[in-house]
C-alpha positions in Angstrom: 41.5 70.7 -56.0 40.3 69.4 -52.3 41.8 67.0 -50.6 39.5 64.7 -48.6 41.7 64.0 -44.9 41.8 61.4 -42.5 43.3 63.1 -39.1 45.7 60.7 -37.1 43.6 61.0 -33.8 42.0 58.2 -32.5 38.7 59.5 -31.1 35.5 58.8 -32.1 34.4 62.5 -32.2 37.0 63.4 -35.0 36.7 59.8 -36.9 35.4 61.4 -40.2 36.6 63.2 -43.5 37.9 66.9 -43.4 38.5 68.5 -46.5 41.7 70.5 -46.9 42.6 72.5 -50.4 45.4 70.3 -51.6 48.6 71.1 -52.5 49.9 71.0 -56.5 51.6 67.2 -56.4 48.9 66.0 -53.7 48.1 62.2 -54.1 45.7 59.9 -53.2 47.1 57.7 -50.0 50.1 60.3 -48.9 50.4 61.6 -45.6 49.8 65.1 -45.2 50.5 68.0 -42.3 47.4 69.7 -41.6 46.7 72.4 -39.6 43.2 71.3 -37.1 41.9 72.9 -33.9 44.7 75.0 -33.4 47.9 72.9 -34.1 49.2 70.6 -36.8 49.1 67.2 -37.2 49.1 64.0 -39.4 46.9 63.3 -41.9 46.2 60.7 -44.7 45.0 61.6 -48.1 41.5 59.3 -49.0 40.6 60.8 -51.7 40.8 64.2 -54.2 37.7 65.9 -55.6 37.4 69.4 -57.8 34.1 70.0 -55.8 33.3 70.2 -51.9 30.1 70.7 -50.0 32.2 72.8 -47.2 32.2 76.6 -47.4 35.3 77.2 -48.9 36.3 80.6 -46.5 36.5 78.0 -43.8 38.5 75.3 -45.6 42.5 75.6 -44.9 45.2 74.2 -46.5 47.7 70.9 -46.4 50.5 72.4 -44.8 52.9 70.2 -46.6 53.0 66.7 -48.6 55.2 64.6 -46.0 56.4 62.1 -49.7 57.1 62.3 -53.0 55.5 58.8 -53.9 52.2 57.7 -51.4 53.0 55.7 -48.6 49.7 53.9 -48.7 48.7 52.1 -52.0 45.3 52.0 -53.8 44.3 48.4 -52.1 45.7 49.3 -48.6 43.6 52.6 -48.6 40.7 50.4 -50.1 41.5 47.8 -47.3 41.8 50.1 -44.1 38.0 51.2 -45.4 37.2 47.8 -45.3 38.3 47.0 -41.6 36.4 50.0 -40.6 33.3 48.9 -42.0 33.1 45.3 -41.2 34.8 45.4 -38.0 33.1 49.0 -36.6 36.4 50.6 -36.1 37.7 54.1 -36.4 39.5 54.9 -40.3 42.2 56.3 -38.3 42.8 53.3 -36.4 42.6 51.0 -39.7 45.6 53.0 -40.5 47.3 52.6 -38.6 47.0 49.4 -38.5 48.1 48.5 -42.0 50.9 51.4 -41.4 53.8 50.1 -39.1 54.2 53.0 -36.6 57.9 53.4 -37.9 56.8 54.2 -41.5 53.3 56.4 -40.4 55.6 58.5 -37.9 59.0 58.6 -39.8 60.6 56.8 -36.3 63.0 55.6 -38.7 65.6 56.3 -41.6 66.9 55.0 -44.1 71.0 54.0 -43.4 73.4 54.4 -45.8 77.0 52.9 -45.9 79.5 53.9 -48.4 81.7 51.4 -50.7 84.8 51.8 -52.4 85.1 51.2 -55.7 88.1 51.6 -58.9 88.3 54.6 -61.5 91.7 53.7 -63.5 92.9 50.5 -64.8 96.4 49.0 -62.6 99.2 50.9 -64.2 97.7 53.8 -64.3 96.9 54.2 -61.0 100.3 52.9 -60.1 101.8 55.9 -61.9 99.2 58.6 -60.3 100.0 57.2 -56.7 103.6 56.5 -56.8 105.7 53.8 -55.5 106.4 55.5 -52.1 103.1 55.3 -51.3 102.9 52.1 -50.4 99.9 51.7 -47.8 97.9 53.5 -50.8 99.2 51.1 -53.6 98.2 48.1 -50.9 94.8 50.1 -50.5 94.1 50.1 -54.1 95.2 46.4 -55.0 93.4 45.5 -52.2 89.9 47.1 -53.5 90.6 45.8 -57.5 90.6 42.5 -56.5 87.7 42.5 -54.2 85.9 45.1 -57.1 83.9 46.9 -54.1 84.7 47.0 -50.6 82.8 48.7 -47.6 84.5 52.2 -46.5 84.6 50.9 -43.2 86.1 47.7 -44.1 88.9 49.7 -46.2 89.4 52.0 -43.1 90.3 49.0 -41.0 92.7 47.5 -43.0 94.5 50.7 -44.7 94.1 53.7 -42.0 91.5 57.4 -42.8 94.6 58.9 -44.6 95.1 56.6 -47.1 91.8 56.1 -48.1 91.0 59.8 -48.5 94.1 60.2 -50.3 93.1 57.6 -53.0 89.8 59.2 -52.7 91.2 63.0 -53.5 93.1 61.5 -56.1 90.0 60.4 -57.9 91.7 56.5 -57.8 89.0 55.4 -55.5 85.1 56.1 -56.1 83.1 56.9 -52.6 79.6 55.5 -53.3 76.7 55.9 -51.0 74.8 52.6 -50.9 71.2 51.9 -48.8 72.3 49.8 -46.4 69.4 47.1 -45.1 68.8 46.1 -41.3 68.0 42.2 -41.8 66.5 39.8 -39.8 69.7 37.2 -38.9 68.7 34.0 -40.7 70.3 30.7 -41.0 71.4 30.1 -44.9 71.8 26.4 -43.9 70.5 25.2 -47.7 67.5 23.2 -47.8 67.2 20.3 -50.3 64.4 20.7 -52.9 62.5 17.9 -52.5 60.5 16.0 -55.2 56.4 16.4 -55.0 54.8 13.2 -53.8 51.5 12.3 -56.3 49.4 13.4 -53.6 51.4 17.0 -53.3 51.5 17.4 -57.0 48.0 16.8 -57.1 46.9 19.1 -54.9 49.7 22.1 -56.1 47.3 21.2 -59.7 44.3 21.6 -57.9 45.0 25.2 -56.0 47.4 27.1 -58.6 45.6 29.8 -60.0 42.4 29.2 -58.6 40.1 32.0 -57.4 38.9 30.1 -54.9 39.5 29.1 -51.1 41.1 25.9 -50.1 41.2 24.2 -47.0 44.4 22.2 -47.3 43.9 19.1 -44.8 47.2 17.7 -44.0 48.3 15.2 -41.3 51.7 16.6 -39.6 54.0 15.3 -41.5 51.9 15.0 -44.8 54.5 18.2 -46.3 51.9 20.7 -46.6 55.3 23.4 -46.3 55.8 21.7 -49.8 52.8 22.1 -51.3 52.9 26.3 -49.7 56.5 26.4 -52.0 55.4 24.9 -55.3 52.2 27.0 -55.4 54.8 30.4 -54.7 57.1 28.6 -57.1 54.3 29.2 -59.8 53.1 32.3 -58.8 56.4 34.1 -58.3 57.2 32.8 -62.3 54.3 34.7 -63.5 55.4 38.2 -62.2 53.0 37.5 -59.4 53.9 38.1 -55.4 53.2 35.9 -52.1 51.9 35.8 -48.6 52.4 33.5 -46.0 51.0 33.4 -42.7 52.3 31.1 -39.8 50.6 31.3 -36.4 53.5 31.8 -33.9 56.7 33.5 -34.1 58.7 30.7 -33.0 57.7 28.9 -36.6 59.2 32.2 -38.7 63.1 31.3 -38.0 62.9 27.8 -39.7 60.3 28.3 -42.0 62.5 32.0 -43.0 65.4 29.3 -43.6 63.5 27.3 -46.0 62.2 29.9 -48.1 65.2 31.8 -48.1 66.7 28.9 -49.7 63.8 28.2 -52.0 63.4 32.5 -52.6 66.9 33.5 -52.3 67.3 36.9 -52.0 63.1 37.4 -52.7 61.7 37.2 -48.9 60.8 39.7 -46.1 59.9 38.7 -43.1 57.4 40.5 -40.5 56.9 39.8 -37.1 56.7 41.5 -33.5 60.2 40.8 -33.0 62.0 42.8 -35.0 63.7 45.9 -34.2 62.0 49.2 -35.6 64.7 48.7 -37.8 64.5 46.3 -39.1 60.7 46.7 -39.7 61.3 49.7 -41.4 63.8 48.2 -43.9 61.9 45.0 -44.4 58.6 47.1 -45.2 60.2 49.3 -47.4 61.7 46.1 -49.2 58.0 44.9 -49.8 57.0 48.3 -50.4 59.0 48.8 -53.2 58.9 45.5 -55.2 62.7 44.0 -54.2 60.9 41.4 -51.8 58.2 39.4 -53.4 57.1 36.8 -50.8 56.3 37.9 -47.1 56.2 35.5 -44.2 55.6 36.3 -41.2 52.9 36.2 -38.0 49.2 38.1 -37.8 50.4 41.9 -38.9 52.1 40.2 -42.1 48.4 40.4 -44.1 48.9 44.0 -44.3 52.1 43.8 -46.4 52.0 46.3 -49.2 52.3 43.5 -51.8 51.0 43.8 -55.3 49.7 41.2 -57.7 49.5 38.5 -55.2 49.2 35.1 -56.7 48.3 33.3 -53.2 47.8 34.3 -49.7 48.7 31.2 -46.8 47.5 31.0 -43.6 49.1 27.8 -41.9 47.9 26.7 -38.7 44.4 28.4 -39.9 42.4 26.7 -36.8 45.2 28.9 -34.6 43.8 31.6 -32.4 46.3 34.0 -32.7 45.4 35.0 -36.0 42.1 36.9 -34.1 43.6 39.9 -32.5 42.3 40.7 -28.9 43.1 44.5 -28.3 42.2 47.5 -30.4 41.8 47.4 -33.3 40.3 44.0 -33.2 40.0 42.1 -36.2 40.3 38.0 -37.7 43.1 37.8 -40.1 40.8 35.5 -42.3 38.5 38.3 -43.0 41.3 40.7 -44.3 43.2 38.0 -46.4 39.2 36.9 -48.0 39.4 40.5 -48.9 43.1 40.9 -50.4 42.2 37.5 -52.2 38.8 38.5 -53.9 40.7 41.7 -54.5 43.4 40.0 -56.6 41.5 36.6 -57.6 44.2 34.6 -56.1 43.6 31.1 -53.9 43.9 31.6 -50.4 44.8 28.7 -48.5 44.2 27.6 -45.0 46.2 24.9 -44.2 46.0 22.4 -41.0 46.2 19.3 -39.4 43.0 20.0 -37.0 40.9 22.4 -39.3 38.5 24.6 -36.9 35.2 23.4 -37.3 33.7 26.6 -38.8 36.4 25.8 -41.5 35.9 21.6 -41.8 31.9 23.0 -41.9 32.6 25.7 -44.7 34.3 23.0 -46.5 31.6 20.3 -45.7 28.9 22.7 -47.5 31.1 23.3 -50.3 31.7 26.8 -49.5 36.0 26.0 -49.4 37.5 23.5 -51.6 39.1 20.6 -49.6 41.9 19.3 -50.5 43.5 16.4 -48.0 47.3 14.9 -47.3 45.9 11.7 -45.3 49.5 10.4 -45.3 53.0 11.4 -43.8 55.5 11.6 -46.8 57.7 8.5 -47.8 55.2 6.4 -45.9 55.8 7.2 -42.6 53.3 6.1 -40.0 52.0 8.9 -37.2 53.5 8.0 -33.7 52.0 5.7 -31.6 49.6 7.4 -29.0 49.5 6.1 -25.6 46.8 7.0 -23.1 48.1 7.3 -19.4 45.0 7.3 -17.0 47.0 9.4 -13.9 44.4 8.0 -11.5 45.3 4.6 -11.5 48.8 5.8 -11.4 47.9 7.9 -8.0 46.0 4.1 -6.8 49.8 2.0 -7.5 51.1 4.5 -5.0 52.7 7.2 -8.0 51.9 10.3 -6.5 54.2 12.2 -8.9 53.4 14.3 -11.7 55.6 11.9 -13.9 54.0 8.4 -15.0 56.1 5.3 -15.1 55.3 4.8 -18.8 56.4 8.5 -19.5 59.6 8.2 -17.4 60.0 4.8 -19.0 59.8 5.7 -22.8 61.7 8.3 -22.0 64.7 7.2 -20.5 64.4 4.7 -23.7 64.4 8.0 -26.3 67.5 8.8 -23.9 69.5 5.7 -24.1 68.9 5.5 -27.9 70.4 9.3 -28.4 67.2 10.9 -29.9 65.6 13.8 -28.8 62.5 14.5 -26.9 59.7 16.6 -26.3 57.5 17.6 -23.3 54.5 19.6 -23.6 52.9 21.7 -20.6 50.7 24.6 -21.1 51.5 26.4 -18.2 54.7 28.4 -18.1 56.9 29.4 -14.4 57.5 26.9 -11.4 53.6 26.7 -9.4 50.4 28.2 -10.9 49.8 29.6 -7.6 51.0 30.1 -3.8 48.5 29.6 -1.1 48.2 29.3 2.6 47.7 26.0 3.8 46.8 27.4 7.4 43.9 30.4 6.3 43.5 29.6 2.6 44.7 32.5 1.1 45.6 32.9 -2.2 48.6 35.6 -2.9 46.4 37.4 -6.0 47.9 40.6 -8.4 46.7 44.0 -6.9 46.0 45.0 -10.4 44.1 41.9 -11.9 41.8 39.1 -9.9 44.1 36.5 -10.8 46.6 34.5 -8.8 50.2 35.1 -9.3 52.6 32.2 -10.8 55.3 31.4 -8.7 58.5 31.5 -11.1 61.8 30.0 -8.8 64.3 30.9 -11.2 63.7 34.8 -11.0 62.5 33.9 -6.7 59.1 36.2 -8.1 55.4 36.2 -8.2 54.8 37.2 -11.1 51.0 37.9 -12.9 50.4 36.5 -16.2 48.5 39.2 -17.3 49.6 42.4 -16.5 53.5 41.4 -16.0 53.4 43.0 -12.6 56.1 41.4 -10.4 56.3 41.3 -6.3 58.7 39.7 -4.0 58.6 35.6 -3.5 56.8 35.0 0.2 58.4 33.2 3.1 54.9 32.7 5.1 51.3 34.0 4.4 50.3 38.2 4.3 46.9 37.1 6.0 48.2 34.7 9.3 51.7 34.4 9.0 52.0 30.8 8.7 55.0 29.4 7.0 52.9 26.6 5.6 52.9 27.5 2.4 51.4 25.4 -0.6 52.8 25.4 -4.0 50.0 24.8 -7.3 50.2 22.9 -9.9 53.9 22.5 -11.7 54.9 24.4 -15.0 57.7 24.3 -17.5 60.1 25.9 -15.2 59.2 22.9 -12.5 59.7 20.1 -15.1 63.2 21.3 -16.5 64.5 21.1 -12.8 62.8 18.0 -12.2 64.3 16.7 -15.7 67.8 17.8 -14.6 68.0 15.8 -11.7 66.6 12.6 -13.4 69.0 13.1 -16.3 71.7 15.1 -15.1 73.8 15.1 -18.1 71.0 15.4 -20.2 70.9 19.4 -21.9 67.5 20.4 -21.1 65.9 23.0 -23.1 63.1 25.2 -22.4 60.8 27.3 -24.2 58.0 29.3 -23.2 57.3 33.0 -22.7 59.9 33.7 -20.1 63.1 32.2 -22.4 61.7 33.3 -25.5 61.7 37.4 -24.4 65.1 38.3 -26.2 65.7 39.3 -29.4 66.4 35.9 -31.3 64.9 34.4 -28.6 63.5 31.7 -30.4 65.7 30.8 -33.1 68.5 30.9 -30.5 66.6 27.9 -28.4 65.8 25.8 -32.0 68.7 26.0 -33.2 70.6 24.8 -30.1 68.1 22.1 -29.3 67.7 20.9 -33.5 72.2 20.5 -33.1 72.0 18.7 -29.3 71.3 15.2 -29.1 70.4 13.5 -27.1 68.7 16.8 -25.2 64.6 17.5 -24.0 62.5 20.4 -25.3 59.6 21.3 -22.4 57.5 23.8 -23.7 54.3 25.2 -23.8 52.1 25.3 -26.8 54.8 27.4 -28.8 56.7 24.0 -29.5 53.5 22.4 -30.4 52.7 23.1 -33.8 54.7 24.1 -37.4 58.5 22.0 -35.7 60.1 19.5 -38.4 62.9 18.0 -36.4 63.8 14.5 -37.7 65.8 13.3 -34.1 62.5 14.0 -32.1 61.4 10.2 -31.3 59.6 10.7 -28.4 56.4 13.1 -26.8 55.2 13.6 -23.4 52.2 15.4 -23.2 52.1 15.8 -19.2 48.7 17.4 -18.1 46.2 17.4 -21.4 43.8 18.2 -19.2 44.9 22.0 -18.7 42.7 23.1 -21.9 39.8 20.7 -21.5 37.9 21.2 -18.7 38.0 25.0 -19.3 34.6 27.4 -19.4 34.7 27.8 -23.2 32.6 25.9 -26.2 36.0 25.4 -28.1 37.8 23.6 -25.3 37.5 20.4 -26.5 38.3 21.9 -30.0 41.3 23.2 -28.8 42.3 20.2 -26.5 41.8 18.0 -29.4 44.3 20.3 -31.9 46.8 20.4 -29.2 47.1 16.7 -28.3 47.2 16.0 -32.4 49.9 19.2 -33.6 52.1 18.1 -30.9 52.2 14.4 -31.0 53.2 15.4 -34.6 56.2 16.5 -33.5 57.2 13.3 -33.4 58.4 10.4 -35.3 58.9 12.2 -38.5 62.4 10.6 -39.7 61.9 6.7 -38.9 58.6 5.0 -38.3 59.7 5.5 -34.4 57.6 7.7 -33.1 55.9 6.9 -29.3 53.7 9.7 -27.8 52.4 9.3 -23.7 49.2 11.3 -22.6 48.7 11.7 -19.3 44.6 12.8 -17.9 42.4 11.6 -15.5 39.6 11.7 -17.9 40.9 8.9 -20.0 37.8 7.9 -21.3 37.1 11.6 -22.5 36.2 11.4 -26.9 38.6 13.9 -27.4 41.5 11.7 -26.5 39.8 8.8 -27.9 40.0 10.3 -31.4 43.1 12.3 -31.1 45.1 9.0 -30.3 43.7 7.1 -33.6 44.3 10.9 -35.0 40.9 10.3 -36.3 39.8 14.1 -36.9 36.9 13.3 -39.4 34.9 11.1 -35.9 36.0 14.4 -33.5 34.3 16.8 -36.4 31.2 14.5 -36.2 30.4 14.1 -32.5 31.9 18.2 -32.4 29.8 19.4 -35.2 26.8 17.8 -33.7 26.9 18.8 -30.0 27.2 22.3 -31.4 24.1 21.6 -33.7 22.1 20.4 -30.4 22.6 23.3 -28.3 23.5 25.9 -30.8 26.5 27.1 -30.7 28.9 28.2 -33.3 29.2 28.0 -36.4 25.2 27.2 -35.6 25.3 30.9 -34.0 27.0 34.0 -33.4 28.3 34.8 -29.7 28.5 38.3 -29.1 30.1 40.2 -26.5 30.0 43.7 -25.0 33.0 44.0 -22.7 32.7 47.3 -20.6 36.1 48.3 -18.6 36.8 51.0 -16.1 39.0 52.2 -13.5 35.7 52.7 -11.6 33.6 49.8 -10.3 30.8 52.1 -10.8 31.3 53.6 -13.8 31.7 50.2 -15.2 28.3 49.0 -14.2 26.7 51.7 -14.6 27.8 51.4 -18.4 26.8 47.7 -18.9 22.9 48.4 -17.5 22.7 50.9 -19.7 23.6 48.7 -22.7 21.9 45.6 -21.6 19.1 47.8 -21.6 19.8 48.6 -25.1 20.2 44.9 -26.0 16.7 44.1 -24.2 15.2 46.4 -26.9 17.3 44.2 -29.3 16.0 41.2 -28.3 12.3 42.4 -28.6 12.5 43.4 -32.3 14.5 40.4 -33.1 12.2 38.2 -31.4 13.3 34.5 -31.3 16.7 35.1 -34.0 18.1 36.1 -29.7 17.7 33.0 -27.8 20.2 33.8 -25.1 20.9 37.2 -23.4 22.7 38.0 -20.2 24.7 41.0 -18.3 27.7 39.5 -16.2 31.0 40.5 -14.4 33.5 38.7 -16.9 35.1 35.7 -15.4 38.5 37.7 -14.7 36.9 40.3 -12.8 39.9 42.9 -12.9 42.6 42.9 -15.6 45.8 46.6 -15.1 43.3 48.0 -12.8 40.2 48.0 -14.9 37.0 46.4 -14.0 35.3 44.4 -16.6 32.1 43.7 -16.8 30.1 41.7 -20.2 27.0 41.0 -21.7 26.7 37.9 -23.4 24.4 37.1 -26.2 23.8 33.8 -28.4 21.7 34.3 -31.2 21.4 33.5 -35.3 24.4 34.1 -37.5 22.5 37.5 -39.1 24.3 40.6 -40.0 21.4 42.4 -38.8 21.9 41.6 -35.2 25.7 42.1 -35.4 25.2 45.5 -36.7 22.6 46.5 -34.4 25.1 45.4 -31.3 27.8 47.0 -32.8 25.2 50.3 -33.3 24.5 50.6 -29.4 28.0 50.2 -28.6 29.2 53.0 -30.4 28.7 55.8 -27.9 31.4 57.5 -26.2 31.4 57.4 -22.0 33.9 58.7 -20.1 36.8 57.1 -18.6 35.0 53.6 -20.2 36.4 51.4 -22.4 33.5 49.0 -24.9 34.4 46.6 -27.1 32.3 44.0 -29.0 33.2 40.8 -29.8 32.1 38.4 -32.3 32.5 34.7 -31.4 35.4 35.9 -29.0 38.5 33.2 -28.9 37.6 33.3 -24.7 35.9 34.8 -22.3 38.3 35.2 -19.9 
């Protein structure tokens, strides 16, 4: 029997099948040591055949099966082959992707804790110990009472020597048990609430369904409900669950809900979990004790079986597209698990993306809608601020007089607010007011954000971190400007204006610990009156009944940026945010401050009219062709060297030139550019840029030309990239 082996290298020149002579109990998905060029290393078992076209004095032999029972399961292996198709990457790769790196390298073990339980019945055991004994007798009442008790526990209380004593004496049974590293979750209990006629409708409409449904749902509308009742259903006919949520500040509430709803029957996965904990929570899936997994992106890879539904709430969210390698859209991987299965897959959202709203326009997803907040609750009132007339009364402060107003009111009547900034630290940038110069990362061509707290510079994109600056590297001067304010600014500003006020903040920089954001949620959902200033982390996915009041303090961060989904994105914002608010009484009250009042984004976002944005959206993206009317491709070439980097990109926009030629007029837009963010960890980055018909053709033949291997040169392609940074 031949083995047919996937080596764990990631290099294009070894991505292929070896075959190996397999061992007696070799299966189909286990990892393997092989022996290849010279030294061993890990492989993964694709397939088994009695037959193989290699010349079998050259083929060696697997080394040794590294499990008794495969790691990777029939869909997974089918899945990994799927990603490597579709998205043009390496098997290997695939892998391990769908294989946390604990589990693929063995990083972690299982722990086991010993408990103590009884062997004889009271009076017996009295006679075998004897009355003398009496830390032993107290050791052994102790444990009948309880039934079993942790070893460690028992040691505590009763001392080593009487516990092995009772142990020797056959009174007390020593039993290894698998002891599981959990994810801390509150077991607050959440109420089961009774389906509105619109949320019983639409849990009839999706259960059971091989189809895709694009749940529209105002915030509020309790689409979380509707997720519930369809797992309800599922979970009572043997069947499993997935559900995806966008950001791992969402998991800690949403893991309380469901472990009240699923007790004992949920694994969570996220980024922020120890290797541990990962490793435990995996195998829990893995083996069939959990049956619903919630969790961020990496969550679609869980090795469920017979899934009834897969979720993905917040669907419109962008961090459900991963930007490094391997790069894949979540949405692709869960249409393939649910085809695989014939289970629904929901996508679930207030703002929809347009491809989705599209999709469900032609038919292609089933729509169902929630156009009302549950027990009749009206969304908040929005308020549009125009800043420039506030900057003509002589307010030259980042703060309007409405927004200070409404909410020293929230204050006064001991609820809780929320303000929204999308820009984390204390200033966006430090620059000279004397020569102009901008203090920039050495590694990246950005500026660095001032952050006061830490007294750093710090860049946003690599993490690199220099010395706060007393007067300019270029002149000297002392007159130094400050950018524009982020969350950091506002919480000191908000201290001073309401000093015994608790002031909350959450953003990248509070958020780093383990716990991080449960710790800050669950302080600020027990502290009222208090603020919450965030960035968009707080902005989507929150229920907290106390929150009466929004600020949404510079709207115009995501707007006016290079990027045909800014108003998309500007639009989702302004709506999953002021959401937040309001959802206990009919008291919501939301401020917007912009100087582009007039601007149809916030027009519609403050009647919370999506159906009108879709409309005028969908229709400037009809007129100048841009997605879902197109594809945009990218090529993004990276290098160390300047040179090397350009030299890459000509020779693949040379490549695409031929491209454009046979394609003809299906290419209506092709260009070679240095990407807007020049320099990202020391790498120059240069793109080519390519609008043309949504055809599989072209997408293949621009992934074709990219796959060639240049050294010390990095080349990705993109499809419809999330930016273009």
């Amino acid at each position: 029997m031949y083995a047919r082996v996937i080596v764990d290298i990631s290099n294009d020149a070894v991505d292929r099948v070896f075959d190996y002579v397999a061992l007696p109990d070799t299966m189909v998905g286990m990892r393997v040591r092989v022996p290849f060029a010279n030294r061993t290393v890990l492989g993964y078992v694709i397939s088994l055949s009695e037959e193989t076209s290699v010349d079998k004095t050259k083929i060696k032999s697997i080394i040794a099966n590294l499990e008794s029972v495969p790691k990777i399961k029939p869909e997974i292996l089918d899945l990994s082959m799927f990603l490597a198709r579709h998205f043009f990457l390496r098997l290997s790769d695939c892998i391990k992707l769908v294989l946390p790196s604990c589990v693929r390298l063995d990083t972690e073990r299982e722990q086991t804790e010993y408990v103590l339980s009884t062997t004889y019945d009271t009076d017996t055991a009295i006679n075998i110990i004897g009355k003398r004994a009496k830390s032993q007798l107290s050791a052994f009442l102790f444990v009948s009472e309880q039934g079993e008790v942790k070893f460690s526990t028992a040691l505590e209380h009763f001392g080593r020597s009487s516990i092995n004593a009772l142990v020797e004496k056959g009174i007390l049974l020593k039993t290894p048990v698998r002891k599981r590293r959990m994810p801390s979750v509150d077991d607050t209990p959440f109420e089961k609430k009774t389906l509105t006629p619109l949320q019983e409708s639409a849990v009839n409409t999706i259960d059971g369904k091989d189809e895709t449904f694009l749940l529209q749902g105002v915030t509020g509308s309790g689409k979380t409900e509707v997720y519930m009742s369809v797992i309800d259903r599922a979970l009572s006919r043997g069947q499993t669950a997935i559900m995806l949520v966008p950001e791992i500040s969402l998991t800690p509430q949403m893991m309380q809900r469901f472990n009240s709803r699923f007790p004992g029957q949920v694994a969570v996965l996220h980024s922020g979990l120890s290797e541990g904990e990962r490793f435990d929570e995996w195998d829990r899936i893995f083996s069939g004790e959990a049956r619903v997994v919630l969790g961020a992106r990496s969550a679609i890879f869980a090795p469920l079986e017979h899934l009834g539904v897969i979720i993905i709430d917040e669907e419109h969210d962008s961090s459900y597209v991963s930007e490094s390698n391997p790069r894949f859209d979540t949405l692709d991987v869960a249409e393939f698990r649910a085809r695989y299965h014939r289970c629904p897959l929901i996508l679930g959202s207030a703002t929809p993306s347009i491809k989705s709203y599209k999709l469900a326009q032609d038919r292609k997803y089933h729509l169902v809608r929630l156009p009302e907040r549950i027990n009749g609750l009206e969304m908040p009132k929005l308020e549009i601020v125009d800043m420039l007339n506030e900057v003509l009364d002589g307010n030259t402060s980042t703060y309007s007089r409405k927004l200070l107003s409404k909410l020293d009111e929230c204050i006064q009547n001991k609820k809780q607010a929320i303000l929204f900034i999308n820009r984390r630290g204390f200033a966006s940038f430090v620059m000279c007011r004397e020569c102009g110069h901008r203090v920039k990362c050495d590694d990246c061509e950005v500026s660095l954000v001032y952050h006061k707290e830490d007294n750093e510079l710090k860049c946003h994109f690599c993490g690199k971190r220099y010395r706060s600056l007393t007067n300019c590297p270029n002149c000297h001067s002392t007159n130094i400007k400050y950018g524009a304010l982020g969350t950091e600014r506002v919480c000191e500003d908000l201290k001073q204006m309401f000093p015994d006020v608790p002031i909350f903040r959450m953003d990248n920089d509070t958020t780093r610990g383990k716990n991080g954001h449960k710790n800050i949620l669950e302080q600020f959902s027990k502290t009222t009156p208090s603020i919450l200033v965030g960035t968009q982390m707080i902005a989507k996915g929150h229920d907290y009944p106390n929150v009466a009041f929004v600020g949404i303090l510079d709207a115009d961060v995501s707007l006016y940026n290079s990027d045909y989904k800014a108003n998309e994105r500007t639009f989702q914002l302004v709506t999953q945010v002021a959401g937040r608010a309001g959802r206990k009484n009919n008291d919501g009250y939301v401020v917007l401050q912009t100087y582009a009042p007039k601007h149809y984004v916030y027009r519609f976002a403050s009647n919370y009219d999506y159906e009108s944005f879709f409309d005028k959206e969908n229709n400037l993206r009809q007129a100048t062709a841009f997605p879902p009317y197109s594809n945009i491709i990218r090529i993004l070439v990276s290098s160390e060297s300047d040179h090397r980097a350009k030299e890459v990109t000509k020779k693949l926009y040379d490549e695409a030139l031929k491209l454009k030629e046979k394609h003809g007029h299906k290419i209506f837009f092709l260009q070679a550019m240095p990407s807007p963010v020049k320099r990202i960890q020391t790498k120059y980055r240069y793109q080519i840029l390519t609008r043309c018909e949504p055809d599989d053709k072209i997408t293949c033949d621009f992934y074709a030309i990219s796959d060639i291997i240049e050294k010390d040169v990095s080349i990705f392609v993109e499809v419809n990239p999330n930016n273009l940074r």
